[in-house]
C-alpha positions in Angstrom: 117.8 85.3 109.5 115.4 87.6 107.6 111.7 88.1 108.8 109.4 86.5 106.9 107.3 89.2 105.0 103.9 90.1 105.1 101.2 87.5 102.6 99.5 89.4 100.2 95.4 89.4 100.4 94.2 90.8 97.7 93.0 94.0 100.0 97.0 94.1 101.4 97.6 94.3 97.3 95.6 97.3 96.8 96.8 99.4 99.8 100.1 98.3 98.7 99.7 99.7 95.6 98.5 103.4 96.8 101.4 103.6 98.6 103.7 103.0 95.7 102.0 105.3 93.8 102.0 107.9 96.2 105.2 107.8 97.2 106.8 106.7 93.2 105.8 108.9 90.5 106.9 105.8 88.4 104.1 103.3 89.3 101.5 106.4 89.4 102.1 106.7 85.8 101.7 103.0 85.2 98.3 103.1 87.1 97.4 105.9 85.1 98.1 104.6 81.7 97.2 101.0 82.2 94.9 101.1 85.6 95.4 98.2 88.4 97.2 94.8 87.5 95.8 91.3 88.0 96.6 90.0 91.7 98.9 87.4 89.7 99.4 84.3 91.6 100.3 80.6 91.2 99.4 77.2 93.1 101.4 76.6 95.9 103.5 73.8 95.8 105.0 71.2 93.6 102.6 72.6 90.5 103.7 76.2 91.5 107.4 75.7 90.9 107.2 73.5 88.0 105.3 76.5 86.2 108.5 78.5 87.4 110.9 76.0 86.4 108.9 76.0 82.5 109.0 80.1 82.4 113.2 80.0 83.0 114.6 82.2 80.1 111.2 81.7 78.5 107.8 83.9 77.8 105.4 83.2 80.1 103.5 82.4 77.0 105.7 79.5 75.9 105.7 77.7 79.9 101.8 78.7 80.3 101.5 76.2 77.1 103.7 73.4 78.7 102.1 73.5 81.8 98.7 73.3 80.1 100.2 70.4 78.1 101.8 68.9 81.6 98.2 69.0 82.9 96.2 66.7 80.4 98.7 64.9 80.5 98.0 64.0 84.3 95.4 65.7 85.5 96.5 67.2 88.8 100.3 68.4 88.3 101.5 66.4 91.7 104.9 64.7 92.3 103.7 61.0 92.3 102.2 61.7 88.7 105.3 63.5 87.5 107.7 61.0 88.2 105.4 58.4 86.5 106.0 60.2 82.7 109.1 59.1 80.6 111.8 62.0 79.4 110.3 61.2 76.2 107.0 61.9 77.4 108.4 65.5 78.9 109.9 66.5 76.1 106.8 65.9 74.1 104.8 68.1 76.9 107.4 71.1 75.7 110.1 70.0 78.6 114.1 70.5 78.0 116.2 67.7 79.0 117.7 70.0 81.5 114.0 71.2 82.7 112.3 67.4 83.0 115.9 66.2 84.7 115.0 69.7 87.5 111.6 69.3 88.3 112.1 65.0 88.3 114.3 66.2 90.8 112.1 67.9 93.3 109.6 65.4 92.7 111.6 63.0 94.0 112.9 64.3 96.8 109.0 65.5 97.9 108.0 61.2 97.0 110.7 59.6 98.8 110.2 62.3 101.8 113.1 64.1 101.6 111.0 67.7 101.2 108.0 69.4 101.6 106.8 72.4 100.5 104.6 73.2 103.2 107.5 73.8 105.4 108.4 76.7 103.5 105.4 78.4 104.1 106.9 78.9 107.9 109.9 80.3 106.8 111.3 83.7 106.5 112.5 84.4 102.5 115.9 83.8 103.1 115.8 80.5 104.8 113.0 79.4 102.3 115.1 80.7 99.2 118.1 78.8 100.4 115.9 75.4 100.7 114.9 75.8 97.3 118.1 76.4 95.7 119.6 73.6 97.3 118.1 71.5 94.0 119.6 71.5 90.8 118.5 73.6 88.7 116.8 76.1 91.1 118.7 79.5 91.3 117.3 82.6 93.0 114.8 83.8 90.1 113.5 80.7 90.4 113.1 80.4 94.1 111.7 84.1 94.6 109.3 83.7 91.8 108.1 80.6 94.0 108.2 83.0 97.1 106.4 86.2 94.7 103.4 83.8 93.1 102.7 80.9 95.2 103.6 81.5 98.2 102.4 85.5 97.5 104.9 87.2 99.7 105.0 91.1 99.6 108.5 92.2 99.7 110.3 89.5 97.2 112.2 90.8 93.9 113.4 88.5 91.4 116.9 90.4 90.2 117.7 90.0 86.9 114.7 89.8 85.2 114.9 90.7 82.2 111.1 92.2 81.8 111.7 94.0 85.0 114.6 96.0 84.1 113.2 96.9 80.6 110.0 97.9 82.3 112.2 100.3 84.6 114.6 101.1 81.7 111.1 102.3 79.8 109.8 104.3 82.3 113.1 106.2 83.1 112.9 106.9 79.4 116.4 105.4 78.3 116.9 103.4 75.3 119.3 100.8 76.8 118.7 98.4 79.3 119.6 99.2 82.8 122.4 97.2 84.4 120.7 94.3 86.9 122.7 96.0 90.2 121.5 99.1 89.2 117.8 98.1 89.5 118.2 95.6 92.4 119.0 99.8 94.0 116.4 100.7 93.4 114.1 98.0 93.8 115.3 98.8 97.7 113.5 101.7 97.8 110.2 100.2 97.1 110.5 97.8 100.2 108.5 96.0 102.2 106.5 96.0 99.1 108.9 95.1 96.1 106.2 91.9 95.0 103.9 94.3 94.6 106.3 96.6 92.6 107.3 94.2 90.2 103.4 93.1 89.5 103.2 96.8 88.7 106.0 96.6 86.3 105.3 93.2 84.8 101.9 94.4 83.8 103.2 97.6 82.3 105.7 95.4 80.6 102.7 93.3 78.8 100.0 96.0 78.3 102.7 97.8 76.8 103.3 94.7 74.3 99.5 94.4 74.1 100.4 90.6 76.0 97.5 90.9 78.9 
């Protein structure tokens, strides 16, 4: 079983980020071109991953939209209110078939009191990563996005994300994409603070696309 690593404050961010810079000539020059990043975080719980579920193979953009969509809908985005709208409703809210049929899932399971999200707030990454991915639907992006944004662990990293690696691929100055397993390396070196390393690349990803 993994530990369970450290909960970003927003003072743990900071120190977290001088010692990447000092120790990474890579995020140094990405404080020094773009400055800090937004402490980036999501709601814990059933809101929280539906947001993740909307931004699968998406811009954050297009599932920010849904979500905002999701919440006029219903007000407060919580399982009993989600499992009250039709598929018909969903897809009108910007929902796949694929994503309503994932998230109904969970919602399900957390109403008939199968799951709660609170419990994974005692475990260590691994165990709560596996929990999650025992839905449909739920792979390890998803479930270490959950882990990075809602429940603000330090030292998550969501391989194979496709921002990520271009961000690294930029800033190594190559004009190809690095392979996934070749970034998951490196992202090793940048432990326990690899959250904090990929908030330093997302946001050199989107200034760099003028997206902030």
């Amino acid at each position: 079983m993994s530990e369970k690593s450290e909960t970003l404050t927003p003072a743990r961010f900071r120190r977290a980020i001088a010692v990447l810079t000092e120790r990474h000539p890579l995020f140094a020059r990405i404080v020094k071109e773009w400055g800090y990043p937004p402490f980036w975080k999501h709601t814990p719980g059933f809101a929280g991953l539906v947001l993740d579920i909307l931004a699968q193979q998406v811009s954050i953009e297009s599932a920010d939209a849904a979500f905002q969509k999701l919440q006029r809908a219903i007000s407060e985005v919580t399982p009993s209110a989600f499992v009250s709208l039709t598929d018909a409703q969903l897809k009108k809210i910007g929902f796949s078939r694929q994503k309503a049929s994932y998230a109904r899932g969970i919602a399900e399971a957390v109403v008939a009191g199968e799951f709660s999200f609170e419990s994974l707030r005692k475990m260590s990454n691994d165990d709560a990563r596996a929990r999650l991915c025992e839905f449909r639907g739920i792979g390890k992006w998803t479930s270490d996005t959950y882990l990075l944004f809602s429940l603000k662990r330090a030292d998550v990293w969501p391989s194979g994300d496709l921002a990520l690696e271009k961000a690294v691929s930029d800033l190594r100055g190559l004009r190809t994409k690095l392979p996934t397993a070749k970034v998951d390396r490196m992202a090793l070196a940048w432990r326990p603070h690899r959250a904090v390393a990929a908030r330093l690349l997302w946001f050199h990803y989107l200034s760099q696309r003028s997206r902030i």
